[in-house]
C-alpha positions in Angstrom: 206.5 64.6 37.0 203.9 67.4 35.6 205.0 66.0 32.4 203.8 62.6 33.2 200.5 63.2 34.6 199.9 65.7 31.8 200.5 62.6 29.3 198.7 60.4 31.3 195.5 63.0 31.3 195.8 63.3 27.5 195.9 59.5 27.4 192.9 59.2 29.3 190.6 61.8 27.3 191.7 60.4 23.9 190.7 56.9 25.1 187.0 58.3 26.3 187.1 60.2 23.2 187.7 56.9 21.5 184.9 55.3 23.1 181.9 57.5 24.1 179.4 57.6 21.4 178.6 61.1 20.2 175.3 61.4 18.3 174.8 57.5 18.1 178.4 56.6 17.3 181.9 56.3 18.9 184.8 57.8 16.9 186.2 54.2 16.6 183.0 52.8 14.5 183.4 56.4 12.5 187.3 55.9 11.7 186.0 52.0 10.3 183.2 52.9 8.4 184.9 55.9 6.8 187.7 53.7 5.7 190.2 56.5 4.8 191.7 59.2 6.4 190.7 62.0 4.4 186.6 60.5 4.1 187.1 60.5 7.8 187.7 64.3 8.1 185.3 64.8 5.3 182.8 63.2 7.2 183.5 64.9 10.7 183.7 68.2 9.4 180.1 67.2 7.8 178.9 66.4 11.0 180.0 69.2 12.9 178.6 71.6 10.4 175.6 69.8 10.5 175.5 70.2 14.5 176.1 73.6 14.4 173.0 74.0 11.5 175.4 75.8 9.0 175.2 72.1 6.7 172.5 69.8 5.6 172.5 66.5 7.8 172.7 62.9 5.4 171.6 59.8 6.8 174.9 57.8 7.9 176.7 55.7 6.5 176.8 53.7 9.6 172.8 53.1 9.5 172.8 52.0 5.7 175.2 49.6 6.1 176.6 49.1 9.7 180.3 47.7 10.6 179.2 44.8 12.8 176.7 42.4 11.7 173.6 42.4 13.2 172.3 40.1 14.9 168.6 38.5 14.2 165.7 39.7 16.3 164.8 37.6 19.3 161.5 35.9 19.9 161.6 39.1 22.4 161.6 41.8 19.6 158.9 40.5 17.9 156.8 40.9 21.2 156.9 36.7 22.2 157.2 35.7 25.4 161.4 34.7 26.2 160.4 32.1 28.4 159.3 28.6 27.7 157.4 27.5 31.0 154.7 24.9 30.7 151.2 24.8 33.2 153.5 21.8 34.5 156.7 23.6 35.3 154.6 26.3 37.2 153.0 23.9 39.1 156.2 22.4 40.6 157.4 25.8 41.3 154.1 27.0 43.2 154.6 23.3 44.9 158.6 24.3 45.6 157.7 27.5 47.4 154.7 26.5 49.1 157.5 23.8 50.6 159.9 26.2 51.6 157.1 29.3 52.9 155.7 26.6 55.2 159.2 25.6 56.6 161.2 22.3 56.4 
């Protein structure tokens, strides 16, 4: 039974491992933009060194050329209203809730 639980643990750590981004990025989106195993460990062992100051931090991979596309900015990243409502449409909204504030 300790057996199981103890497996069950490690399951559970490797899967938030898996997913939890460290420094900007989960170990998943690492593994894919490495694309081998051994640029993989190359680049972890960079990144710890780099953590603990005894290596020279490079820019990642990741930023120069990321594994999902990205998407276009919104009209909201460019600083533009997301909404499209006209003098009208406000109008029959103050009308709606002036309806309902006085009562039926």
């Amino acid at each position: 039974m300790r057996l199981l639980v103890g497996l069950a643990m490690l399951a559970a750590l490797a899967a938030a491992v898996a997913v939890v981004p460290l420094r900007g990025r989960t170990i998943l989106d690492r593994i894919r933009t490495a694309g081998t195993a051994g640029q993989f460990l190359r680049n972890s062992c960079q990144e710890v060194k780099a953590a603990m100051g005894l290596g020279r931090s490079r820019p990642h991979a990741s930023r120069a050329q990321p594994a999902h596309p990205t998407r276009s900015p919104g009209r909201h990243a460019r600083g533009l209203p997301t909404e499209g409502y006209s003098e009208r449409d406000r109008a029959a909204l103050n009308r709606i809730v002036a309806q309902h504030a006085n009562g039926p």
